[in-house]
C-alpha positions as CSV (number, residue, x, y, z in Angstrom):
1,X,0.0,0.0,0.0
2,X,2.8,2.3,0.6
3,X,4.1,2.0,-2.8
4,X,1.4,3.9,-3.9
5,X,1.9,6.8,-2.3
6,X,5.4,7.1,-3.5
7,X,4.7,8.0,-7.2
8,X,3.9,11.3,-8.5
9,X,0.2,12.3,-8.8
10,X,-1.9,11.5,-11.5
11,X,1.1,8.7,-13.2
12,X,-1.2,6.2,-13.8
13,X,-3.9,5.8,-17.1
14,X,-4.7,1.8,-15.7
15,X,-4.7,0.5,-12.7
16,X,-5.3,-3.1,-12.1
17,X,-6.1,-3.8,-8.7
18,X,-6.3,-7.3,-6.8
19,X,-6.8,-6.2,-3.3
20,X,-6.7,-8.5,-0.1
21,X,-10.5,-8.7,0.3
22,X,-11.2,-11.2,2.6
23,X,-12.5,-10.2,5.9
24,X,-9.8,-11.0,8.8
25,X,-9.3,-9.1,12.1
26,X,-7.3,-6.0,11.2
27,X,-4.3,-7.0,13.1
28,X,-3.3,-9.5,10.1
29,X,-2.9,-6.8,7.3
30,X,0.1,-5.5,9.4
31,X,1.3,-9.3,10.6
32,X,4.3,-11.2,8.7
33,X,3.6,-14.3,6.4
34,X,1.3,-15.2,3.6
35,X,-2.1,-14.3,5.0
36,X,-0.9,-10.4,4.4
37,X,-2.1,-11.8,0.7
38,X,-5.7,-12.0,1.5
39,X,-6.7,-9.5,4.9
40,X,-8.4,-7.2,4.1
41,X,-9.4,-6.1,7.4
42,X,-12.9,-6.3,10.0
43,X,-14.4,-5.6,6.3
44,X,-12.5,-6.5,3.9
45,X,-12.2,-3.4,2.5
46,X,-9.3,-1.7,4.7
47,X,-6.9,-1.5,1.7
48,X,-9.4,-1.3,-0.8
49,X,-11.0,1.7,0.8
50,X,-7.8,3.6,1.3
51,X,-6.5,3.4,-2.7
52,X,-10.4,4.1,-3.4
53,X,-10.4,7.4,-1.6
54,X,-7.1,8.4,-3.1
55,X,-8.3,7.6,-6.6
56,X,-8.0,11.0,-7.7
57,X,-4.5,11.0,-7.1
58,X,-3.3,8.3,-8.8
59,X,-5.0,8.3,-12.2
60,X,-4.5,10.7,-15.4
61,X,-7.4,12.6,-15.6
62,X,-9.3,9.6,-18.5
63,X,-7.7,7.0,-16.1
64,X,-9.6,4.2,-15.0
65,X,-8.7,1.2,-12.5
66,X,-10.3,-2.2,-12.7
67,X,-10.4,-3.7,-9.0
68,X,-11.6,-7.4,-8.2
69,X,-14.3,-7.3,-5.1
70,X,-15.5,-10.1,-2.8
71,X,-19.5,-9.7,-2.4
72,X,-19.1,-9.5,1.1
73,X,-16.9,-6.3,0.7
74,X,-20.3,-4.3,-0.2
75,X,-20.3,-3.5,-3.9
76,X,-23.1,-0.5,-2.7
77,X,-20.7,1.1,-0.2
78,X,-18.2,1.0,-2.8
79,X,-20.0,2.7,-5.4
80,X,-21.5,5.2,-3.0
81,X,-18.0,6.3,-1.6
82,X,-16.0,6.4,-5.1
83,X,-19.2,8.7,-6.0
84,X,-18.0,10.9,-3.2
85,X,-14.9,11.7,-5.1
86,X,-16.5,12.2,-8.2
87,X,-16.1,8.8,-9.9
88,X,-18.4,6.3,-11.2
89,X,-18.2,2.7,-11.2
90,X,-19.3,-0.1,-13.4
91,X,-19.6,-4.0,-13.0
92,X,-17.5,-6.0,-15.9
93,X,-17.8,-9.1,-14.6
94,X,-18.6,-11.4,-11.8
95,X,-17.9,-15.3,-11.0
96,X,-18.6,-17.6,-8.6
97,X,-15.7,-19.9,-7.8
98,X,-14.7,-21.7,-4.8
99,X,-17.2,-20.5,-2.6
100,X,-16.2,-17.1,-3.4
101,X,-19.0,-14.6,-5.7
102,X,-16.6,-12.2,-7.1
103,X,-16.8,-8.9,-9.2
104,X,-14.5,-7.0,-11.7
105,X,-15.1,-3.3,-11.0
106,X,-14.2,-0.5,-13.5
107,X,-13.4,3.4,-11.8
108,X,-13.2,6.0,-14.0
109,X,-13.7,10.0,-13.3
110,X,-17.1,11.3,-14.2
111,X,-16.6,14.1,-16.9
């Protein structure tokens, strides 16, 4: 997550985005090992939400970033806060597999 927020602003025309989404207790997105992959927090969303509401600063100003979401991380939310920053968002795809329903979101700026 850091990485990010080592770049000049507005660098990026794509991002693609695999966040760790799956709900865990918060303490594990800081922890050592392989399940730093996956925690995404008490909603999933701890990483997700913090690239979401800096958005604005990473992408050109037609840039768009295409982020895969776990159900459970509340698509609704997620749409309602990247509206805040005066983005819209768009479903691509979903798929169940493995007991997981997942989505392919698309950000881009409204114009």
């Amino acid at each position: 997550m850091d990485l990010l927020f080592n770049f000049r602003e507005n660098l990026f025309d794509v991002i693609l985005f695999n966040p760790p989404y799956v709900v865990t207790d918060s303490a594990e997105i800081r922890g050592c090992g392989l399940s730093r992959a996956w925690a995404g927090g008490c909603t999933g969303r701890e990483i997700t939400d913090q690239v979401l509401c800096n958005l604005q600063n990473f992408l050109t100003p037609k840039g768009v970033c295409y982020m895969v979401i776990l159900k459970e991380n509340n698509i609704d939310e997620i749409t309602s806060l990247v509206r805040k920053n005066n983005f819209r968002s768009e479903v691509i795809k979903d798929r169940k597999i493995r007991g997981e329903h997942l989505f392919i979101l698309k950000f881009s700026k409204n114009v």
